[in-house]
N, C-alpha and C positions, 0 to 999 in steps of 0.2 A: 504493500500500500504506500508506503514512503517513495519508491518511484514513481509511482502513478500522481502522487501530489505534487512533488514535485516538475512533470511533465502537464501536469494542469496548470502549475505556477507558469511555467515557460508558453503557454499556450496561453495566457493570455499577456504576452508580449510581442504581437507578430511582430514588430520592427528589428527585436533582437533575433526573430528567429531567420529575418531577410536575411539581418544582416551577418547574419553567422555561417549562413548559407554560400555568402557571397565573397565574403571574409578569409572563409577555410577551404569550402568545396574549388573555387574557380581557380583561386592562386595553386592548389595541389594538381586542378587540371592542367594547370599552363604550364607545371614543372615538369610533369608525364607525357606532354606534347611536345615539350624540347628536348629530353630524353629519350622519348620512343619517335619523333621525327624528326629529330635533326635541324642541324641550320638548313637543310634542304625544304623539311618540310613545313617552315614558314610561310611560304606563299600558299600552304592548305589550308592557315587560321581561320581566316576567314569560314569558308567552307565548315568546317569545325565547329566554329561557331551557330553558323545556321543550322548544324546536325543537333549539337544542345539544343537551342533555341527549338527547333522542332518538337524536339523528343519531352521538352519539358512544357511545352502548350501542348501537345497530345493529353499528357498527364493532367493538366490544368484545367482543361476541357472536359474532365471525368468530374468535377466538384459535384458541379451543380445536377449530378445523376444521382448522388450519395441519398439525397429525397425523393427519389422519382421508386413504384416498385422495382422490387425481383427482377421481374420479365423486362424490362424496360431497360432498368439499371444494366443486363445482362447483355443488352442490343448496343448501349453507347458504348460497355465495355469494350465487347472485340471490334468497336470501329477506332476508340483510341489507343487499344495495343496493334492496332492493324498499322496506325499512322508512325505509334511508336515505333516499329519495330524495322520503319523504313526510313526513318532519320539519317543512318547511316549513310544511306545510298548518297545524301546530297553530298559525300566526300569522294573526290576521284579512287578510281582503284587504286591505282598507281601508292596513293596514301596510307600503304597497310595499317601501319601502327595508330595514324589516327579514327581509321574506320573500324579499328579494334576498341580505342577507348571510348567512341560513342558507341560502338554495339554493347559493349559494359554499361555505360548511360542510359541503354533503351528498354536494355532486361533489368536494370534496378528499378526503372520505370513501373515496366510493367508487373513486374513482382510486388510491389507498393500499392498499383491499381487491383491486381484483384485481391491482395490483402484487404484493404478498403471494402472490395466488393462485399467481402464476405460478411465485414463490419463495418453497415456504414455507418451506423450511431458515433464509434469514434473518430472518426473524420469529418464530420457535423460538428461534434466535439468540441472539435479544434481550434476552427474558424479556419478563413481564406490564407492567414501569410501561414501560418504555422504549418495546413495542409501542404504549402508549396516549399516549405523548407523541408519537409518530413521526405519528399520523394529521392532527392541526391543524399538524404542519410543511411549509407551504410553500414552501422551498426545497426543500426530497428527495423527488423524487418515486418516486425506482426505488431500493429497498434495497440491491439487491446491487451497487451501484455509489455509496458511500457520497463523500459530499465533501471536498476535500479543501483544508485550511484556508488563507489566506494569511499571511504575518505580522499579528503584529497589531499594529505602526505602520502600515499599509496601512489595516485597521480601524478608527482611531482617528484618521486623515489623513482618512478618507471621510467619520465621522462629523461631524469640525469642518465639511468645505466642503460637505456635502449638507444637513446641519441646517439653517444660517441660510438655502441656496436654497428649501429646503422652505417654510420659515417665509414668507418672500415670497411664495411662488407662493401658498401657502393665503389669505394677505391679497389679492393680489391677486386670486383666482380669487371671492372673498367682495364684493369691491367690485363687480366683473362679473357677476355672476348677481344679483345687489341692484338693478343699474341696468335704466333702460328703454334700449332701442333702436330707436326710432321714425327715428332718421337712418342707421341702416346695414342695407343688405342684406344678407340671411338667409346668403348666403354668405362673407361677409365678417365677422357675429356665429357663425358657425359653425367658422370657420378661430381665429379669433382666443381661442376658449374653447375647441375642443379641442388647442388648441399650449399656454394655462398647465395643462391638464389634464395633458395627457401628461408636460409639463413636471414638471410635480407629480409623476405617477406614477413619475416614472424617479427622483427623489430620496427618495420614497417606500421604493422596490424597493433602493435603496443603504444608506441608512441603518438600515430592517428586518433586510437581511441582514447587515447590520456588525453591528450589536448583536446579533442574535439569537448572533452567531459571539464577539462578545467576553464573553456570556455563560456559554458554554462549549457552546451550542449547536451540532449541524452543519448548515452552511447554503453552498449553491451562490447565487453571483453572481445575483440575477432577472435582469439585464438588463447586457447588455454596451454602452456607448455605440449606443443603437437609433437617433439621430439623425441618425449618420454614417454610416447605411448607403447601399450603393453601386445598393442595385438592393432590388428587393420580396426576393427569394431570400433576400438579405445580411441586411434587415431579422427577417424569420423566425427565424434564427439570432440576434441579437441580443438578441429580442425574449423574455420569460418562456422564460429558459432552462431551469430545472424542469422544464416542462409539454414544451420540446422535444424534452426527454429523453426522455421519458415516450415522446410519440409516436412519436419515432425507435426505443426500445427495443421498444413493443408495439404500435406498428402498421405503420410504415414497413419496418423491418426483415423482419417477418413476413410482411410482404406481397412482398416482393423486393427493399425498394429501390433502390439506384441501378442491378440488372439492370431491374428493371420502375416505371423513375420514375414515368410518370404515374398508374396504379393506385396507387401508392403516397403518392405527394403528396397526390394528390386524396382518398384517403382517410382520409390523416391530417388535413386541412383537414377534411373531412365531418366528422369524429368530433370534432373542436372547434368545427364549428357546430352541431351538435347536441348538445353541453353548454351550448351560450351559447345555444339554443333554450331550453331547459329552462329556467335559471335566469333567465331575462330573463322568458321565457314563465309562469311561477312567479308572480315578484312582478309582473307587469301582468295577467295572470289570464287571459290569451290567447296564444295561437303565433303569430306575429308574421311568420315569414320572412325578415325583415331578419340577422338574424346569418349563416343558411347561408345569403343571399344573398352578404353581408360576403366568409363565408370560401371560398367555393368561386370568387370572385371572384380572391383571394387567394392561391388556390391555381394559378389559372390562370396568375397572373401571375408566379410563385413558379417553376413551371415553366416557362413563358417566359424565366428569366432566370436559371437555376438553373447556366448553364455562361460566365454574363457576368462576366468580369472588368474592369471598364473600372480604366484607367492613363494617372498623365499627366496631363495637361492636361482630360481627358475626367472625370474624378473629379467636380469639383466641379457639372458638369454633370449626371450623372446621380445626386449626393445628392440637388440641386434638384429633378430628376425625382420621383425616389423621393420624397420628402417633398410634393411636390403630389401624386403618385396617393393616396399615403395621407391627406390631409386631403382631397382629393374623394372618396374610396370611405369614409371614416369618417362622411359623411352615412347611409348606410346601417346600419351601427353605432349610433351616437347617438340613430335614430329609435328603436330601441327602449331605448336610457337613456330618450328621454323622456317616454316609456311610464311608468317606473320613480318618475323623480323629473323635474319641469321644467329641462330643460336649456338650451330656447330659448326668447325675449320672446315672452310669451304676447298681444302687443297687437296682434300683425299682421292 
């Protein structure tokens, strides 16, 4: 209940919520557009620009459905994820990387719209600014289950020791993708760049959610310690906690859950490789099959080990496990990053 009051506090301050939106979200995209496009791909801003600008009046265009019924509500839905989900397109192909981070922008969209759908009371809620800041937050994925803050020395402990790891990992990851690799095998340049990747990404997911939180923004944890996970299952749960939510609230759940696991798993893995189809498939300009091979892989494994506890002496054994399955199954992942952007020595 204390974050729910809390995000009632902040909801009635649309201005902070613009401007926190505008503040945090846009300056994070324009750093991941000079990153992922390059000085080359500056003359795409623009373009870029109107793929946001799209994807977020798609969204914006959903308010005034959140009063309208069921049936109705459900007709303007799939006409604003219809528009959502072609935002992208207004970026040249040629663009990979930045028609990779609006197809990101258009699936947080529409993940957000049918969350809403399913709850429009809290999106009513809200009011107008707040609803239009809630859409580019990704930490909350499911409204009526709003986050709930940590202190904020906790916030402020994470942001000192995740910072300067960041900062490493991005020099390093920058030295690595720069160099040739004519002396190491492909799976050993593949292990070695997706572990400062990930590495990267999980101080990423720390540092984002602190600040967005010491902001005055509301934001759930992305990632719980993904590294120490005990088994694929444990990994999952660790793993983009938002998005787990998400699934366990509107698909897993719906579908039976833990009465009918495997329908259930497998179709929440489906329903995430078939977003990561799309967007991957988006910006390389083709459907690829590598992701819902990834996640249905993922899924099997997930269930396979979904009632494993290992203890004891058996721990450290099965993180070890767990972290090679996932650096050999992320070969299948990566093939479509490097689709997107060169991920691997192109000398071979």
């Amino acid at each position: 209940m204390q974050g729910w009051h809390s995000t009632e506090r902040q909801a009635r301050r649309p201005l902070f919520h613009l401007a926190l939106a505008a503040g945090v979200v846009l300056p994070a995209a324009a750093g991941l557009m000079w990153l992922v496009g390059g000085a080359g791909g500056v003359r795409y801003w623009p373009a870029m620009a109107l793929a946001v600008a799209w994807a977020f009046a798609a969204g914006c265009a959903f308010f005034p459905a959140l009063r309208l019924p069921q049936r109705a509500r459900a007709s303007l839905l799939a006409i604003c994820v219809a528009a959502a989900v072609a935002a992208p397109l207004a970026i040249p192909p040629s663009a990979t990387g930045l028609r990779f981070l609006a197809a990101v922008l258009a699936v947080t969209v529409v993940w957000k719209l049918y969350d809403l759908h399913r709850s429009p009371a809290c999106g009513i809620r809200m009011g107008f600014a707040a609803y239009v800041a809630y859409l580019p937050n990704w930490f909350w994925f499911v409204c009526r289950r709003p986050p709930v803050s940590p202190p904020v020395a906790r916030d402020v402990r994470r942001v000192l020791v995740s910072a300067p790891l960041l900062a490493g990992a991005i020099a390093l990851a920058f030295l690595l993708f720069r160099a040739n690799w004519p002396w190491a095998p492909f799976f050993l340049e593949h292990c070695i760049k997706v572990a400062v990747v990930f590495f990267a990404a999980i101080q990423i997911a720390r540092v984002s959610a602190s600040l967005w939180r010491l902001a005055g923004g509301a934001a759930d944890d992305a990632t719980a310690n993904p590294m120490a996970a005990r088994t694929p299952a444990d990994f999952w749960r660790r793993w983009n906690r938002p998005y787990w939510r998400f699934t366990r609230e509107h698909v897993f759940e719906p579908l039976g859950g833990v009465r009918r696991p495997v329908l259930a798993t497998l179709a929440a893995f489906a329903v995430s490789g078939l977003f990561h189809e799309y967007v991957f498939g988006v910006a390389a300009g083709r459907v690829q099959g590598w992701q819902m091979a990834f996640f249905m892989l993922h899924g099997g494994a997930t269930l396979a080990t979904m009632r494993v506890k290992p203890r004891g002496a058996a721990v450290p054994l099965w993180v070890a496990g767990t972290l090679a399955f996932n650096l050999a199954s992320a070969i299948l992942f990566f093939r479509s990053v490097d689709a997107v952007v060169p991920f691997y020595w192109r000398g071979r």
